[in-house]
C-alpha positions as a Markdown table, in Angstrom:
| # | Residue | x | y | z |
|---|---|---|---|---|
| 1 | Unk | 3.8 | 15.1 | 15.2 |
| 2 | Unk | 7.6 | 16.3 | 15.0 |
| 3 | Unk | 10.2 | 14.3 | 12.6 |
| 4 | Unk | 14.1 | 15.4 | 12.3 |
| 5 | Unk | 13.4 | 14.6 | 8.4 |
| 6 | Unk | 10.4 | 16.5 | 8.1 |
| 7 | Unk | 10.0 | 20.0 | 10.2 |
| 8 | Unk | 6.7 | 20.9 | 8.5 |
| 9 | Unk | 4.9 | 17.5 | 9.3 |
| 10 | Unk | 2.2 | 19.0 | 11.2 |
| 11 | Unk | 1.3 | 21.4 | 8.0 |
| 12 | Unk | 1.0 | 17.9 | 6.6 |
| 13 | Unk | -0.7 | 16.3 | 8.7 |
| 14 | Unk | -3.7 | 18.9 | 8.5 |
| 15 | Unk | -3.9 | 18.8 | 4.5 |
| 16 | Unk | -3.9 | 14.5 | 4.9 |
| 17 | Unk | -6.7 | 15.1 | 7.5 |
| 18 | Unk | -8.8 | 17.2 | 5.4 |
| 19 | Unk | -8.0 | 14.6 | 2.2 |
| 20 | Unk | -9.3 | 11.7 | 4.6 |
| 21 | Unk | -12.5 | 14.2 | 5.3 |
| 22 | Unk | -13.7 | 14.7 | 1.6 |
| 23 | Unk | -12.2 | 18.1 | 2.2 |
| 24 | Unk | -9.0 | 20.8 | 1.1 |
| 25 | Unk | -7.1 | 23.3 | 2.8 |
| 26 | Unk | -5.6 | 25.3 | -0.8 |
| 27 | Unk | -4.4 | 22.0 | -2.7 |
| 28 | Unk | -4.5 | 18.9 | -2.6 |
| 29 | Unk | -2.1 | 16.3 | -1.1 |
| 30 | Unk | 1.1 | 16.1 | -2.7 |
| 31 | Unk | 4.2 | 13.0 | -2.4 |
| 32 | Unk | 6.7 | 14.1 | -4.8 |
| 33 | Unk | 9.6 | 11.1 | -5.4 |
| 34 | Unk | 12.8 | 11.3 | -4.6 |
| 35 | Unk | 14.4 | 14.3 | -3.7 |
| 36 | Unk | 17.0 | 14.5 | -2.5 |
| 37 | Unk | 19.3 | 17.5 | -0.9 |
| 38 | Unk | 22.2 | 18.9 | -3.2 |
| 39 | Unk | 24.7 | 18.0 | -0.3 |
| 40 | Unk | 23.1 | 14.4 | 0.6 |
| 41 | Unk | 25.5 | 11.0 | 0.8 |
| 42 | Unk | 24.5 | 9.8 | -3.3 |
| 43 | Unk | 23.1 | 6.1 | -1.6 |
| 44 | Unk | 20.2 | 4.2 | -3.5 |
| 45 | Unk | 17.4 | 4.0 | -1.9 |
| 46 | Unk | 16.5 | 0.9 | 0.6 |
| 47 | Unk | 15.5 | -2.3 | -0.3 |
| 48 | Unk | 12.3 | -3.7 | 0.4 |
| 49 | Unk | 13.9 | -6.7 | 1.7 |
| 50 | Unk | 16.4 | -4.7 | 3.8 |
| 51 | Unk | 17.0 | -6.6 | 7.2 |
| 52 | Unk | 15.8 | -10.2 | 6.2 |
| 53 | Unk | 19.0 | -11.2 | 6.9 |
| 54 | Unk | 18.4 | -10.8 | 10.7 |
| 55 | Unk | 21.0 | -7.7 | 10.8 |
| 56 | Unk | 18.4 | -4.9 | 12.1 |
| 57 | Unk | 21.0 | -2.9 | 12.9 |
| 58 | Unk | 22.5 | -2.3 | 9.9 |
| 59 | Unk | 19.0 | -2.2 | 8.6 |
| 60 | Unk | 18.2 | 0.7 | 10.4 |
| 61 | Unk | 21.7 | 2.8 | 9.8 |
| 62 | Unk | 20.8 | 2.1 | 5.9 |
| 63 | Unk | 17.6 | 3.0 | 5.9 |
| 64 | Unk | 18.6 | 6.5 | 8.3 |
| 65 | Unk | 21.3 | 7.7 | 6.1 |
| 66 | Unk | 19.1 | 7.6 | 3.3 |
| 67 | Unk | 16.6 | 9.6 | 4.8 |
| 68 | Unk | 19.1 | 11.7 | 6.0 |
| 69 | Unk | 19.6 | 13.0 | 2.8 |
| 70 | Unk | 15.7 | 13.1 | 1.6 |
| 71 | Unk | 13.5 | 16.6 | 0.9 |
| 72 | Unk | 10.2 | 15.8 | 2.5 |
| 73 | Unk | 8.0 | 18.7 | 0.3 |
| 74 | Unk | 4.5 | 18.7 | 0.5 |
| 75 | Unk | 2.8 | 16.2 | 1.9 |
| 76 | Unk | 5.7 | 13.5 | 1.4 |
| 77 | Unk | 6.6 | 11.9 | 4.5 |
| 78 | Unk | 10.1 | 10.1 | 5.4 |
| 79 | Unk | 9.0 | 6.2 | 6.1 |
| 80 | Unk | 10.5 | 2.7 | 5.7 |
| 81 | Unk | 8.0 | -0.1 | 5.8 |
| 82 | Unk | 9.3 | -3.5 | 7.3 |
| 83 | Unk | 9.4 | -6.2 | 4.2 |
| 84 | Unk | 9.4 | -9.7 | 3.5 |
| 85 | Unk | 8.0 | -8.9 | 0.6 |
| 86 | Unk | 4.6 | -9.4 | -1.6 |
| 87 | Unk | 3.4 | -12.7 | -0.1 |
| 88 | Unk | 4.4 | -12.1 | 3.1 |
| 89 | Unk | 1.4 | -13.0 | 4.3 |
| 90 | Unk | 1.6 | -16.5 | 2.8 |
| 91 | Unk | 4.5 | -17.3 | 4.5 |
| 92 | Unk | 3.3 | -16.1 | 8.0 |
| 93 | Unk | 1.0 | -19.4 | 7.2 |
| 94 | Unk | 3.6 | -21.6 | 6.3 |
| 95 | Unk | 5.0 | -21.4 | 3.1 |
| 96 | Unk | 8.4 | -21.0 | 2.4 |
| 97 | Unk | 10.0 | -17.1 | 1.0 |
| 98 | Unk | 12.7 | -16.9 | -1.5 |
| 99 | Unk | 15.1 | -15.1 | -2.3 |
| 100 | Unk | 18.0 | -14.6 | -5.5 |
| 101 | Unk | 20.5 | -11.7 | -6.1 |
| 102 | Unk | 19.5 | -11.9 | -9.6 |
| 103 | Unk | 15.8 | -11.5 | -8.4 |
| 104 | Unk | 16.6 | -7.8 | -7.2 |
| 105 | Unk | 14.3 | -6.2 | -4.7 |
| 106 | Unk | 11.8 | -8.7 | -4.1 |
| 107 | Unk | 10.9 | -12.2 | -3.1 |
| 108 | Unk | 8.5 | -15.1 | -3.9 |
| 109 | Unk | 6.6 | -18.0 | -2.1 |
| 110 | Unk | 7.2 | -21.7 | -2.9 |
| 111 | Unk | 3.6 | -22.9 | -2.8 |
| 112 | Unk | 3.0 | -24.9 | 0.1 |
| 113 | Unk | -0.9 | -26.2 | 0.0 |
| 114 | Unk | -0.8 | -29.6 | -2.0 |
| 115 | Unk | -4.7 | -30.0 | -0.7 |
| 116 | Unk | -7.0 | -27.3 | 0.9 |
| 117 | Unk | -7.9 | -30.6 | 2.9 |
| 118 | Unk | -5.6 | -31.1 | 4.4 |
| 119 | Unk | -4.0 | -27.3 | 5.2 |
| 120 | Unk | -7.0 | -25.8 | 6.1 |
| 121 | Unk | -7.8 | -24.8 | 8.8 |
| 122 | Unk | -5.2 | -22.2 | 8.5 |
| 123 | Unk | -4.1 | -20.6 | 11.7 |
| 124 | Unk | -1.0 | -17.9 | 12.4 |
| 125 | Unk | 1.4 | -19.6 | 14.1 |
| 126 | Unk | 3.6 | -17.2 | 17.1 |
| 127 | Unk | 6.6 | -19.0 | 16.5 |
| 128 | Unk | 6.4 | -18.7 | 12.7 |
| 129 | Unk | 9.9 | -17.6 | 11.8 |
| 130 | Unk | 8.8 | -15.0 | 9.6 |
| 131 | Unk | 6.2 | -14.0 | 11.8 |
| 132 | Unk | 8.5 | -13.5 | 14.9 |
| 133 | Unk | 11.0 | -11.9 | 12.5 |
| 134 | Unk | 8.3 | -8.8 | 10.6 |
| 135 | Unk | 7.6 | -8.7 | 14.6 |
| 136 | Unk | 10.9 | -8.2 | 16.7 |
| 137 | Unk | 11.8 | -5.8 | 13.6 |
| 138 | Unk | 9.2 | -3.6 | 13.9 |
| 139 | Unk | 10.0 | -4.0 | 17.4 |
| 140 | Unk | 13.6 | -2.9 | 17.0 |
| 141 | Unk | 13.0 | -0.2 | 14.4 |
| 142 | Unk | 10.2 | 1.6 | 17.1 |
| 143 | Unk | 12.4 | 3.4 | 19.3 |
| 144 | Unk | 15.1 | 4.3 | 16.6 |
| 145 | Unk | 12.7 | 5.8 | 14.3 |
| 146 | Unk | 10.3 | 7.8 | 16.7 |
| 147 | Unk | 11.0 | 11.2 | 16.0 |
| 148 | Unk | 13.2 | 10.7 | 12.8 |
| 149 | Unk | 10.7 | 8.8 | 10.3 |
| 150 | Unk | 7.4 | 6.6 | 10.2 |
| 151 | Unk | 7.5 | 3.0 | 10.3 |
| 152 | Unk | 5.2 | 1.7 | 7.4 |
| 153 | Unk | 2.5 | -1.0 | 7.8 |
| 154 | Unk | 3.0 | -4.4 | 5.7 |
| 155 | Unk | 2.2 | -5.2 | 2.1 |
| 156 | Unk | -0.9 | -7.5 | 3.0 |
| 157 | Unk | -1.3 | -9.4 | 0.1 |
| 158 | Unk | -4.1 | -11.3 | 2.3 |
| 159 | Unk | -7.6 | -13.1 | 0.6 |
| 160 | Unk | -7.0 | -14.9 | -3.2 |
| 161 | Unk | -3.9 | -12.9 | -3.0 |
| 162 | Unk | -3.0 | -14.7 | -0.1 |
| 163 | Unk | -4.4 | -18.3 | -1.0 |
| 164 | Unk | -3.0 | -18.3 | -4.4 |
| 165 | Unk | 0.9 | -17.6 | -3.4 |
| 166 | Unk | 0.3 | -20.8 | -0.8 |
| 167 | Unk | -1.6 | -22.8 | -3.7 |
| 168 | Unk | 0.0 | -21.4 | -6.9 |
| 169 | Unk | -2.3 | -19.7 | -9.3 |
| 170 | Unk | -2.8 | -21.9 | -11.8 |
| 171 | Unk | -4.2 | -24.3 | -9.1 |
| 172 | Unk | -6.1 | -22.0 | -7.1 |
| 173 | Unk | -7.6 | -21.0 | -10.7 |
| 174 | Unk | -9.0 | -24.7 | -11.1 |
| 175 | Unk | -9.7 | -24.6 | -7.5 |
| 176 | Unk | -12.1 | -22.2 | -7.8 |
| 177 | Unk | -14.3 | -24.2 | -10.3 |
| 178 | Unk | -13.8 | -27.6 | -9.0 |
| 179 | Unk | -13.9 | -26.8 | -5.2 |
| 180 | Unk | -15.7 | -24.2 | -4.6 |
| 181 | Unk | -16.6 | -24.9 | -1.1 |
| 182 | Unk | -13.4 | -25.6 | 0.0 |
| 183 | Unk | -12.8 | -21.8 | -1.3 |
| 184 | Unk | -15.2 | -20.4 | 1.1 |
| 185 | Unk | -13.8 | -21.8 | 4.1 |
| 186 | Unk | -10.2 | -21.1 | 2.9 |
| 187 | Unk | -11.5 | -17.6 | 2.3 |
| 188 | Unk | -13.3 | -17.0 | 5.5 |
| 189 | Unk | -10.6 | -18.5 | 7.4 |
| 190 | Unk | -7.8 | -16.0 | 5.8 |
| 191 | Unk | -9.8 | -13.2 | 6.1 |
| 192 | Unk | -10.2 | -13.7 | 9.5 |
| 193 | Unk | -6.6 | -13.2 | 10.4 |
| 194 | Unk | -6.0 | -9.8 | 9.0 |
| 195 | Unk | -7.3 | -8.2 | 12.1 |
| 196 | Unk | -4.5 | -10.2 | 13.8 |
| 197 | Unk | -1.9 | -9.7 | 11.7 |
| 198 | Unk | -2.5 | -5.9 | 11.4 |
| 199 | Unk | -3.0 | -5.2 | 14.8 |
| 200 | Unk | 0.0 | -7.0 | 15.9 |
| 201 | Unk | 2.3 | -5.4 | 13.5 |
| 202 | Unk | 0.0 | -1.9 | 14.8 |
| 203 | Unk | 1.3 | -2.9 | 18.2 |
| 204 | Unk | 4.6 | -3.6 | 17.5 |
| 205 | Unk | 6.0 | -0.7 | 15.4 |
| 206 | Unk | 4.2 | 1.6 | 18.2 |
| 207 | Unk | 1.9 | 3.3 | 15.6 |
| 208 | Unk | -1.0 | 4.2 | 17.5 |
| 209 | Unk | 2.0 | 6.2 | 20.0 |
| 210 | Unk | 2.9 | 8.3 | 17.0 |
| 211 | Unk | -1.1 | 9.1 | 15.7 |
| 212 | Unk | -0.3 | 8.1 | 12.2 |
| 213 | Unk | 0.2 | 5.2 | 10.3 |
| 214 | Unk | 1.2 | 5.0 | 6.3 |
| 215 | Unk | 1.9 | 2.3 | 3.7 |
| 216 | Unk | 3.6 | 1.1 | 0.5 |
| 217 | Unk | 0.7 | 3.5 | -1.2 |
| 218 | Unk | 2.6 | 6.8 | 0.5 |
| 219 | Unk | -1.0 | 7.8 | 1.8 |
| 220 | Unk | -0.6 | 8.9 | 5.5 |
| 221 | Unk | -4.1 | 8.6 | 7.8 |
| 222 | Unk | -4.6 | 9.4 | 11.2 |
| 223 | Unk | -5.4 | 6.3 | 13.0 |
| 224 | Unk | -5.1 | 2.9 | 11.1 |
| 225 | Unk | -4.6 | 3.0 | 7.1 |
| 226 | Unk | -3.6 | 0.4 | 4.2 |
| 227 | Unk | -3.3 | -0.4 | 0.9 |
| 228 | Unk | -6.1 | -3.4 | 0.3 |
| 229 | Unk | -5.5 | -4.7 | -2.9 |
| 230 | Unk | -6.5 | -8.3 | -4.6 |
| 231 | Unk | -4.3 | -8.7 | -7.9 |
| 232 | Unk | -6.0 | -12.1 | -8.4 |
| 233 | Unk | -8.6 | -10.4 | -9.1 |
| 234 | Unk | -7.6 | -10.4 | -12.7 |
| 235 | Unk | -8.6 | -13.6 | -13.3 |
| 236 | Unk | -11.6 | -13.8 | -11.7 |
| 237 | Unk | -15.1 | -13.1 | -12.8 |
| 238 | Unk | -17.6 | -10.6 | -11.1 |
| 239 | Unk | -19.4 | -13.2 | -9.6 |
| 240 | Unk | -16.4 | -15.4 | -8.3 |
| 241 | Unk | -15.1 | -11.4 | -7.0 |
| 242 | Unk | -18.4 | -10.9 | -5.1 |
| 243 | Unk | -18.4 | -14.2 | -3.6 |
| 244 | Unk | -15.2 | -14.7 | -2.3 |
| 245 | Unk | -13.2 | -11.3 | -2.4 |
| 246 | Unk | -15.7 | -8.9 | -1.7 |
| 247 | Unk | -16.3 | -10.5 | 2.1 |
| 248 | Unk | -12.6 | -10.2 | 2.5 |
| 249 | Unk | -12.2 | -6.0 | 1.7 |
| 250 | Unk | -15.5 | -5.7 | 4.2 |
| 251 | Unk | -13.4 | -7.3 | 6.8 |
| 252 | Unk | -10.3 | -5.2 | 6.6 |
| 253 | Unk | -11.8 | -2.1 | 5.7 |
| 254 | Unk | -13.5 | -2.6 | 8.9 |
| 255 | Unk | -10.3 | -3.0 | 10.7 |
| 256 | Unk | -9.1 | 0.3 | 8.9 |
| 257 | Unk | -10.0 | 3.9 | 9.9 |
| 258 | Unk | -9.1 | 5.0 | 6.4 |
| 259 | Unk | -8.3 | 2.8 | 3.6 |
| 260 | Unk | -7.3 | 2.6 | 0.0 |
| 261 | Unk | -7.7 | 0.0 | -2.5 |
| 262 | Unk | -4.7 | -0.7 | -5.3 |
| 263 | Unk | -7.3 | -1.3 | -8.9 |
| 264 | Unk | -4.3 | -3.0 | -11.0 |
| 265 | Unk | -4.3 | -3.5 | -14.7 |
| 266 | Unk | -7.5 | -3.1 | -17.3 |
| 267 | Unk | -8.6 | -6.9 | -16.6 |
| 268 | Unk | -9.6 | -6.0 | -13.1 |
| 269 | Unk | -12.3 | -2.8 | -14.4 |
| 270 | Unk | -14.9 | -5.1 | -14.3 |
| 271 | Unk | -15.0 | -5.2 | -10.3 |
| 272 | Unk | -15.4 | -1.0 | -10.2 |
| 273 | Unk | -18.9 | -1.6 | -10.0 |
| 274 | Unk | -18.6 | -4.0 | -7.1 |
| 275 | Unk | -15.6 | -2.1 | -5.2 |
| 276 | Unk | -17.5 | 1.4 | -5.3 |
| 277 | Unk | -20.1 | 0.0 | -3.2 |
| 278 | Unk | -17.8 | -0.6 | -0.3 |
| 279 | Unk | -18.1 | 2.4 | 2.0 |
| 280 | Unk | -15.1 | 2.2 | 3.7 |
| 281 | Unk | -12.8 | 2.2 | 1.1 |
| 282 | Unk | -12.4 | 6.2 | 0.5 |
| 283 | Unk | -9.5 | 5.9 | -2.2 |
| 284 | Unk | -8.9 | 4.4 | -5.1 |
| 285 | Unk | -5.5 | 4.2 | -6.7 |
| 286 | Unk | -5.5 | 3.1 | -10.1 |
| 287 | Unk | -2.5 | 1.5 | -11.8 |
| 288 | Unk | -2.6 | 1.3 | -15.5 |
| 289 | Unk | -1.1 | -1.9 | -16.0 |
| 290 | Unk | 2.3 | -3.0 | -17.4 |
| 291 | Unk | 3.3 | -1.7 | -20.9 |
| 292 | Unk | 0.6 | 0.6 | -21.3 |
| 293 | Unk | 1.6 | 3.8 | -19.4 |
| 294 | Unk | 2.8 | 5.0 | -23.0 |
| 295 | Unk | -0.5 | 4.2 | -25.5 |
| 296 | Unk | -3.1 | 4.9 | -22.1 |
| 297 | Unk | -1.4 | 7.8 | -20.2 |
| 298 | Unk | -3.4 | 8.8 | -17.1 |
| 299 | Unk | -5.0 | 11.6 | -19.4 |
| 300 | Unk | -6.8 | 9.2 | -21.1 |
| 301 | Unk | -8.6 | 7.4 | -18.2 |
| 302 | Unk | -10.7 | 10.6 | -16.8 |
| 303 | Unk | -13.7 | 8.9 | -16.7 |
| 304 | Unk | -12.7 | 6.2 | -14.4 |
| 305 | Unk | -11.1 | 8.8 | -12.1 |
| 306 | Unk | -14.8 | 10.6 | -12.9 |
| 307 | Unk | -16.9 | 7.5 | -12.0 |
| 308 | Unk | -14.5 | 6.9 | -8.7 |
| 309 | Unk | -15.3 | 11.0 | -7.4 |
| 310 | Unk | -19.1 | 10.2 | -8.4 |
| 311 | Unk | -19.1 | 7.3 | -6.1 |
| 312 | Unk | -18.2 | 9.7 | -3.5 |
| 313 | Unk | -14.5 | 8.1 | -3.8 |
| 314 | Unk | -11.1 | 10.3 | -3.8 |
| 315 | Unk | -8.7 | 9.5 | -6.4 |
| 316 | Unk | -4.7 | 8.5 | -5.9 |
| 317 | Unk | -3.1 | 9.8 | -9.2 |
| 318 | Unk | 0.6 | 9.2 | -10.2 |
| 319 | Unk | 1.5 | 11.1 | -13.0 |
| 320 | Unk | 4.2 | 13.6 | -14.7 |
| 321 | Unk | 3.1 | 17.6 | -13.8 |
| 322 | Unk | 1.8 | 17.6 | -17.4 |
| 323 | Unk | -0.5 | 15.0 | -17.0 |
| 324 | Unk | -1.5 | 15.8 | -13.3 |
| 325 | Unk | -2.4 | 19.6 | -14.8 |
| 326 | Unk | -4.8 | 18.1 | -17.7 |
| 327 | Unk | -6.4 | 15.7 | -15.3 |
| 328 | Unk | -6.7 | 18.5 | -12.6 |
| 329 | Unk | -9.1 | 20.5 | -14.5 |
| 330 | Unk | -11.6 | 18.0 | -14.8 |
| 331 | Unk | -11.5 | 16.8 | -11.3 |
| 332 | Unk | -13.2 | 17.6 | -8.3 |
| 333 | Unk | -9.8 | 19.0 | -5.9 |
| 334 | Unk | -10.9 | 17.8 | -2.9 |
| 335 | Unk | -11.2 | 13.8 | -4.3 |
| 336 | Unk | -7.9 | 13.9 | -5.1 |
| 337 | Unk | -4.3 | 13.0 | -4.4 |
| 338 | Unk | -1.1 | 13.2 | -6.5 |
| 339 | Unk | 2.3 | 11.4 | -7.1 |
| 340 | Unk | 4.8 | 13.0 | -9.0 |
| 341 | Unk | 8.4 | 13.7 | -9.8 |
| 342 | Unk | 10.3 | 17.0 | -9.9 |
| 343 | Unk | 14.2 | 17.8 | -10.2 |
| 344 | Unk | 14.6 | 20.3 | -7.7 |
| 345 | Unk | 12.4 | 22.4 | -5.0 |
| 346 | Unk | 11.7 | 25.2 | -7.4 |
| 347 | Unk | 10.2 | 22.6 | -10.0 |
| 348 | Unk | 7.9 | 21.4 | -6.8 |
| 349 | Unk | 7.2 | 25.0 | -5.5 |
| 350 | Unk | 5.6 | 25.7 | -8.9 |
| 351 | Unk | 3.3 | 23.1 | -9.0 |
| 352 | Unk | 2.2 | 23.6 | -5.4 |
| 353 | Unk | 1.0 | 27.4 | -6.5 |
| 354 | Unk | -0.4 | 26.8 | -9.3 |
| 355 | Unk | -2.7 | 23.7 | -7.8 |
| 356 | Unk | -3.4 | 26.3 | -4.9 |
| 357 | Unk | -4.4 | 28.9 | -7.8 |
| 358 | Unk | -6.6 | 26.1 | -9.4 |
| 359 | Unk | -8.3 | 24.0 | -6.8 |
């Protein structure tokens, strides 16, 4: 792979390789956030939402100046993935996406399913106008960024995800205990479209030209990746999990060559048991969960990240270089991947020797 943005992305490429293969090179993968070159054009960094408005062009010019201006270190890549935001996927089957300057970079879904009835069965529609728009982006982003930056694959917010930004999730909540058969068939019926919906998005953005596909999770796979994820999960208890999510990330782990899944906040632990068992999940990132990053730092959850490497599972690890250094030492090297932030190269260069002098 050559990209203007990043001239050592074939070094990369091997270290992902061996990361996907259980294996290391000297280190582990590292992304490292948001450097940027001393002499680069001071512009934030896109929106998620960038090119909603139909204007792809000016879309793309963003979204190139900024990488423009980006140091790629490591194992970081230069990507932009294509956005309508978190329930996307819910308005690809109907429901209606908002949007608010005051909401900032995101979006939400006006729930659209007054009966499961009634809506189901549920179907993608081709001339779904937010289908036809993720679609003729991608389309026009292919050529432009081929050779300058990789095209990310969507935030699939797809199963109870899915369902409960077209229901709302107080609703969906109930509908789980007072319809539960209606659930399964609303379940097997999204489930069944994430091959479709991946695959077309696949197509479009020309991923399978380039050899490499990527995601909001910065992981970068040879072949097909993504970040499965079910933030209802939450809510739900480990039987309602194995019965109707559990089906679901069999499904599109199956679709995936490599896969990751997003393990968000302390009330979803409980499905760890249930999630290790899938064998084509190989990563699991681990997100803490709003307003604890201070009173549970990552240095305090080793076990998990210890349970996840038993399980024959790699770990994705955000963390400051402090933190990643504690955890490092009590972690297999080769089941692991890191996030962090530095101020300049030298900062970066640093930690890349001294993970190569203890992996």
């Amino acid at each position: 792979m050559e990209l203007l943005y990043k001239p050592d992305a074939e070094e990369a490429c091997q270290r992902w390789e061996a990361f996907w293969q259980g294996e290391m090179i000297d280190r582990p993968p590292v992304v490292f956030g948001g450097l940027r070159r001393p002499d680069a054009e001071d512009i934030p960094g896109p929106s998620q939402l960038l090119g909603f408005d139909g204007d792809f062009a000016r879309a793309f010019e963003i979204v190139d100046r900024r990488l423009s201006g980006g140091l790629f270190l490591a194992e970081t890549f230069p990507c932009h993935p294509p956005s309508l935001g978190p329930d996307q996927v819910a308005g690809f089957l109907g429901c209606k996406i908002g949007l608010n300057e005051a909401s900032g970079d995101t979006s939400w879904v006006e729930p659209c399913v007054e009966d499961w009835e009634s809506a189901l069965p549920l179907t993608l529609d081709p001339e779904n106008r937010y289908w036809k728009h993720i679609l003729e982006f991608c389309a026009y982003l292919r050529p432009r960024a081929r050779g300058r930056f990789l095209l990310g694959h969507l935030d699939l917010h797809g199963n109870l995800d899915g369902l409960g930004a077209m229901r709302g999730y107080e609703r969906l909540c109930m509908d789980l205990v007072d319809a539960p058969e209606l659930i399964d068939r609303a379940v097997e019926q999204i489930c069944a479209l994430f091959p479709e919906i991946y695959d077309a998005v696949y197509e479009a953005a020309g991923m399978a030209e380039v050899g490499y596909t990527t995601s909001w999770g910065a992981l970068v796979a040879p072949g097909k990746t993504n970040m499965l994820q079910c933030d209802f999960s939450a809510m739900m208890s480990p039987a309602m999990f194995n019965r109707w999510v559990m089906p679901c990330l069999e499904v599109e782990s199956q679709v995936l060559d490599h896969s990751a899944y997003h393990l968000d906040g302390p009330e979803a632990l409980c499905h760890v048991p249930s999630l290790l068992s899938l064998p084509r999940v190989h990563v699991m990132q681990w997100v803490i969960g709003a307003g604890l990053q201070e009173s549970r730092p990552i240095t305090t959850w080793i076990e998990l990240y210890q349970q996840f490497q038993a399980a024959g599972k790699a770990c994705q690890i955000p963390g400051s270089i402090e933190e990643l250094k504690v955890v490092h030492k009590q972690l297999k090297p080769n089941l692991v991947q890191y996030i962090t932030w530095v101020n300049n190269v030298a900062e970066a260069e640093d930690f890349l020797k001294w993970l190569q002098e203890n992996s």
